[in-house]
C-alpha positions in Angstrom: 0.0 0.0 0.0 1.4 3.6 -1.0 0.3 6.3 0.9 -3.0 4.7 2.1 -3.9 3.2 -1.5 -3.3 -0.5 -2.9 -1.0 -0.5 -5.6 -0.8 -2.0 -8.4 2.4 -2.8 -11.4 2.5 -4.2 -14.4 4.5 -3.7 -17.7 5.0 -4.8 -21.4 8.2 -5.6 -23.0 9.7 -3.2 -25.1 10.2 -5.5 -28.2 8.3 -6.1 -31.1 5.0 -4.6 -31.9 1.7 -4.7 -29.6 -1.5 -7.0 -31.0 -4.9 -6.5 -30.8 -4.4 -9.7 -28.1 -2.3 -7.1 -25.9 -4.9 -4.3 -26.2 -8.4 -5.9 -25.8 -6.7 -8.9 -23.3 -4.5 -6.2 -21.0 -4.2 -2.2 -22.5 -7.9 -1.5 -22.8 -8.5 -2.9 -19.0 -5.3 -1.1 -17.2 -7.7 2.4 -18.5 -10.2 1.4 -15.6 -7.9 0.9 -12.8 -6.3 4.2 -11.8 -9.1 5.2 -9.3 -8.8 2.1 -6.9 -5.1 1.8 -6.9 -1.9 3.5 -7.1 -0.9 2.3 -10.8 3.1 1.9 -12.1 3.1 0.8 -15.8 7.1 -0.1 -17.0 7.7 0.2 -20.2 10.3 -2.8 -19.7 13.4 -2.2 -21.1 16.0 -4.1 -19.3 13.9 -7.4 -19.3 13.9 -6.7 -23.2 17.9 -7.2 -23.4 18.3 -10.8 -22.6 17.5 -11.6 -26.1 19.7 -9.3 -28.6 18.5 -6.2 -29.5 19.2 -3.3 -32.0 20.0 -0.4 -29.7 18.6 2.3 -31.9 15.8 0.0 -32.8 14.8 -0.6 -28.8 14.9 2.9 -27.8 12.5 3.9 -30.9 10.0 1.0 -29.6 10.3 2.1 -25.8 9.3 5.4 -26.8 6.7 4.5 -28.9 5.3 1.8 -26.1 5.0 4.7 -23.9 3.1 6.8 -26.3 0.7 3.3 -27.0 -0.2 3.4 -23.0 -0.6 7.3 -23.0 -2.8 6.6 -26.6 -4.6 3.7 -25.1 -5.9 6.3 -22.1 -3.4 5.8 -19.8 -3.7 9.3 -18.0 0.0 10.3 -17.1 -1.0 12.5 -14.5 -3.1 9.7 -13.0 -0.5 6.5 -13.5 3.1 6.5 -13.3 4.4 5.8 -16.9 8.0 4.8 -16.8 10.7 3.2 -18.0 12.2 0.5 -16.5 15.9 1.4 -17.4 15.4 5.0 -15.6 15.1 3.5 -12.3 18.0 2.0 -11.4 16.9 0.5 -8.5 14.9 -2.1 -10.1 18.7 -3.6 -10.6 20.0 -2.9 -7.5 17.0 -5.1 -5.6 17.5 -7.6 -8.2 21.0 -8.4 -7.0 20.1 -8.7 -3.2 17.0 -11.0 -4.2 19.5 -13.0 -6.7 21.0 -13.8 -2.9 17.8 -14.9 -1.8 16.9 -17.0 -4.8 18.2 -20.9 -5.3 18.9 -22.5 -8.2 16.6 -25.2 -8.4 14.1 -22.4 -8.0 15.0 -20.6 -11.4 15.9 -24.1 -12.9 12.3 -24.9 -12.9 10.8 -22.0 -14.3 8.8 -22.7 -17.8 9.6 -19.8 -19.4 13.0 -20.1 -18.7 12.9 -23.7 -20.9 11.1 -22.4 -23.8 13.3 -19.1 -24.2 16.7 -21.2 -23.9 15.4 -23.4 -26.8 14.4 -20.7 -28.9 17.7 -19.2 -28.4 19.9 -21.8 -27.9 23.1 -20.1 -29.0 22.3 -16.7 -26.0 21.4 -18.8 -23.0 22.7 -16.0 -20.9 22.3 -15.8 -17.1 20.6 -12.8 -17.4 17.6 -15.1 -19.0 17.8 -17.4 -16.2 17.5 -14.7 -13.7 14.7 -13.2 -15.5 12.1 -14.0 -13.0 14.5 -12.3 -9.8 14.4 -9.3 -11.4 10.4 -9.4 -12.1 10.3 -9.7 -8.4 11.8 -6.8 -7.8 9.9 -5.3 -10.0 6.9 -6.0 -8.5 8.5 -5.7 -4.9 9.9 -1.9 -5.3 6.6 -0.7 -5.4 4.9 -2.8 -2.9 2.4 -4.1 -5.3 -0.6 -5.6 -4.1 -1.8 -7.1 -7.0 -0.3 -7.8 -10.3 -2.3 -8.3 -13.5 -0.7 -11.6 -14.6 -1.5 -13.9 -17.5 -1.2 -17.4 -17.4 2.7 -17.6 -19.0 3.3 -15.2 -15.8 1.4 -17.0 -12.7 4.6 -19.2 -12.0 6.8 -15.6 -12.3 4.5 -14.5 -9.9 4.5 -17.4 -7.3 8.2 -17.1 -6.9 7.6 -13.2 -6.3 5.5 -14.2 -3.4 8.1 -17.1 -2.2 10.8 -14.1 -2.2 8.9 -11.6 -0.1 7.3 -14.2 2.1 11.5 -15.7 2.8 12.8 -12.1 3.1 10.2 -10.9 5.1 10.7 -14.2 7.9 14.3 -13.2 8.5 14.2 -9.3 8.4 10.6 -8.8 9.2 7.7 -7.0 7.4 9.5 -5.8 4.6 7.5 -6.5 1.2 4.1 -6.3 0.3 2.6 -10.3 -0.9 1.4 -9.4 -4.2 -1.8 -11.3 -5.5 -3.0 -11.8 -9.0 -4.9 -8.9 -10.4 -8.1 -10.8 -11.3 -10.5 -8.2 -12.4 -12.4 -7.8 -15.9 -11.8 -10.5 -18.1 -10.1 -9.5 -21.0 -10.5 -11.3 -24.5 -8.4 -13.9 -24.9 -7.4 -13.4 -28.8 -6.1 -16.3 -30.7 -3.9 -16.2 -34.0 -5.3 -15.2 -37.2 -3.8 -18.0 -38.8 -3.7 -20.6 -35.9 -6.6 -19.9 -33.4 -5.3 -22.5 -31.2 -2.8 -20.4 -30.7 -2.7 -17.1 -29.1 -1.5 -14.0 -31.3 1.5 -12.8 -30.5 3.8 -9.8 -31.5 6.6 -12.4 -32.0 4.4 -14.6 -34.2 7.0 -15.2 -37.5 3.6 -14.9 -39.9 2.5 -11.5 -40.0 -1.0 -12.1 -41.0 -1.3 -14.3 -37.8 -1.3 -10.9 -36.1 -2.9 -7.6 -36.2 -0.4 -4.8 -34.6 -1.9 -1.9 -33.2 -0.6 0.9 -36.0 -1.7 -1.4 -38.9 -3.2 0.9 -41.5 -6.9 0.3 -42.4 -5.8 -1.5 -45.7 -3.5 -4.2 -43.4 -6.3 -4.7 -41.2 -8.8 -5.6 -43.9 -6.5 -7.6 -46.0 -5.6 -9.5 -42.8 -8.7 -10.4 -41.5 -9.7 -11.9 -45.3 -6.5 -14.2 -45.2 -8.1 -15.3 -41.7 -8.2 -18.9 -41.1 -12.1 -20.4 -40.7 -13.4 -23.6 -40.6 -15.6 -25.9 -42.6 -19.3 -24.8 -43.6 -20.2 -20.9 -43.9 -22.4 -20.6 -40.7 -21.1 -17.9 -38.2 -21.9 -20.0 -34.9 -20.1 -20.1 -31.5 -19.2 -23.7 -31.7 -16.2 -25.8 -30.4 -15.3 -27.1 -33.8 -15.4 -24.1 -35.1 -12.2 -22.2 -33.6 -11.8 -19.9 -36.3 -15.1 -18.7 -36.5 -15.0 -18.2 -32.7 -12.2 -16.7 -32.8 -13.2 -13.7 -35.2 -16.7 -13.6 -33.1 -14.6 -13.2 -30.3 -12.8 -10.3 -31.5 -16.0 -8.9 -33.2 -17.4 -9.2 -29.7 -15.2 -7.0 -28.1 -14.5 -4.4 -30.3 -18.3 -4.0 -31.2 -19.4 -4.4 -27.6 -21.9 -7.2 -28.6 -23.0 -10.3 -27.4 -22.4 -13.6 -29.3 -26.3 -14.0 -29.8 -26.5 -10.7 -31.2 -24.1 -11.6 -33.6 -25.2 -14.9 -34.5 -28.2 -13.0 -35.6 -27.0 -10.5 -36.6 -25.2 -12.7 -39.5 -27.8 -15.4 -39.9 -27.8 -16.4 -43.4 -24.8 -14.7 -44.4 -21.3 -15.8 -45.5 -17.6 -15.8 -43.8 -16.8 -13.2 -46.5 -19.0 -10.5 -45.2 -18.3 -11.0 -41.7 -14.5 -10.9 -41.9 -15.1 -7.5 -43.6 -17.2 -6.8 -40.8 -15.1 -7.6 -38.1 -11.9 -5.9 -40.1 -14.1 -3.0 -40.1 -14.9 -2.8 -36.3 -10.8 -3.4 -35.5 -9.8 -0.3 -37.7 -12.9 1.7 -35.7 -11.5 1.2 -32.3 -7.9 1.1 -33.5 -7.6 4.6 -35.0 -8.6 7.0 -32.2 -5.1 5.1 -30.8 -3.2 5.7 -34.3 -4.4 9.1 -34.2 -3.5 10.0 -31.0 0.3 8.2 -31.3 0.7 10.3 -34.0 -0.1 13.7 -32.5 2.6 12.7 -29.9 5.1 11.6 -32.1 4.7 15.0 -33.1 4.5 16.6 -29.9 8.6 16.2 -28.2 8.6 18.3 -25.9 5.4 16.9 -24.1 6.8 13.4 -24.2 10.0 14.4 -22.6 7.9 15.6 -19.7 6.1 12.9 -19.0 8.9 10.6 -19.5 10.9 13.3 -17.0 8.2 13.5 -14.4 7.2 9.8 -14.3 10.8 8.6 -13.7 10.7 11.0 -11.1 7.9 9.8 -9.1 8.5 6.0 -9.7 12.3 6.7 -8.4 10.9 8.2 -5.4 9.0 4.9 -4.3 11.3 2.6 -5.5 14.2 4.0 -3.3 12.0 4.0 -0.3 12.0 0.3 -0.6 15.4 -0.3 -1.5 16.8 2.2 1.4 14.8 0.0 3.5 15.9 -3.8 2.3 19.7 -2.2 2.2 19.3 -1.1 5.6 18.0 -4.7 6.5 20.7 -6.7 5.1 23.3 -4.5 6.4 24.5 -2.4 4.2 25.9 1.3 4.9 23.7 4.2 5.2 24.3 6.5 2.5 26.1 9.8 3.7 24.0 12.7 1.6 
């Protein structure tokens, strides 16, 4: 709790290019939040580095993340938008909690399998320590809930573990975070495999819509989309691809899936991949527009960016001055 309200962190990775997934399943949610808790949303950079990255290329997409949240109706003044690199002490608690960590702890970690096979020839410690420094991500701010999908639960339990081990030998240090279970997002599957969910690393770019698509690559995607046998736009189990596309229809419409059943009795997948192309580049270009305007707009940017780093520095060093006090480490003369 910060200054007598819950808080709450969470953050995207600074690499690739956000899907529709990441906005109607996460972005589009975080908007309702700010007047129950005390939000921090990292744009996270330093996460982003265990896999090879352009510099240039990194700091353009961290930039434009930020502008995405602020777009999406993230309110600056409201929720502290930062990045993760500009407050160093989400490193410095990552090393005293790497102390606190074991081995077999990390070595079991899911994620941690499936990125070393991907990128066999970088297995770097900094990917095996991934999860240590998510703790202290989570643990600067005293988080008491954390908006966590299901690749992030076991990230999440080892949090807890940490704070609860820390806090039996030093005392009531860390807030337990919980799981942020709230509105349900939609859960958005691939365009081209819907039993798989999109994703902004997905190798086929019509599997995915990003969120600065043009109108043109939103329609032209959504007409390659996979479908299923028949023409009949039903909510059925063996009919994932149809679902799918209801699904998304669904929520960017703000309809139920009997009104569109009915809605599209008689007619054919054609027209209602139009349709639901249609209804993505409707909710998708107040965001586009507004991402532009700031592009545009340097000067405002830099503030936020300036203030925000500001105000997350100030809580995260309350923490840290208080676990480096704990394990013994000299007070800093100012």
């Amino acid at each position: 709790m910060l200054d007598g309200k819950k808080s709450l962190f969470s953050g995207m990775q600074a690499t690739g290019n956000l899907t529709l997934g990441n906005y109607l399943g996460a972005l589009k949610n975080w908007v309702t939040l700010n007047e129950e808790y005390e939000c921090f949303y990292c744009v996270v950079d330093e996460h982003s580095i265990t896999i090879r990255q352009d510099p240039a290329e990194l700091r353009k997409r961290a930039r434009r993340l930020l502008m995405i949240y602020i777009a999406a109706g993230l309110d600056p003044e409201k929720n502290c938008l930062y990045y993760q690199s500009h407050v160093s002490a989400h490193a410095e608690l990552a090393w005293i909690l790497n102390c606190y960590t074991y081995m077999g702890e990390l070595s079991r970690m899911t994620q941690f399998k499936d990125k070393a096979a991907k990128h066999a020839d970088n297995v770097n410690a900094g990917l095996f320590t991934y999860p240590v420094l998510m703790a202290a991500d989570i643990l600067l701010f005293q988080a008491d809930v954390v908006p966590v999908g299901i690749d992030q639960k076991q990230h999440l339990e080892l949090t807890r573990n940490l704070a609860e081990r820390f806090n039996a030998i030093y005392g009531d240090v860390f807030t337990i975070p919980d799981a942020y279970i709230g509105k349900v997002g939609a859960k958005i599957m691939s365009l081209q495999d819907p039993s798989k969910k999109m994703s902004k690393s997905d190798e086929n770019p019509n599997a995915s819509i990003y969120l600065l698509d043009d109108p043109d690559t939103i329609i032209r995607k959504f007409k390659r989309a996979v479908t299923d046998s028949g023409s009949e736009v039903v909510y059925r189990e063996d009919k994932p691809g149809i679902r799918n596309l209801m699904d998304i229809y669904a929520a960017a419409g703000g309809k139920t899936i009997e009104e569109i059943e009915k809605e599209f009795d008689g007619r054919g997948y054609g027209e209602f991949k139009l349709a639901v192309g249609e209804a993505v580049v409707s909710i998708l270009k107040p965001l586009q527009d507004e991402v532009a305007r700031l592009e545009k707009d340097k000067a405002y940017v830099d503030g936020i960016i300036r203030a925000n780093a500001e105000k997350a520095n100030y809580y995260a060093n309350k923490t840290l001055r208080k676990v480096q006090k704990k394990v013994g480490f000299p007070e800093r003369i100012r």
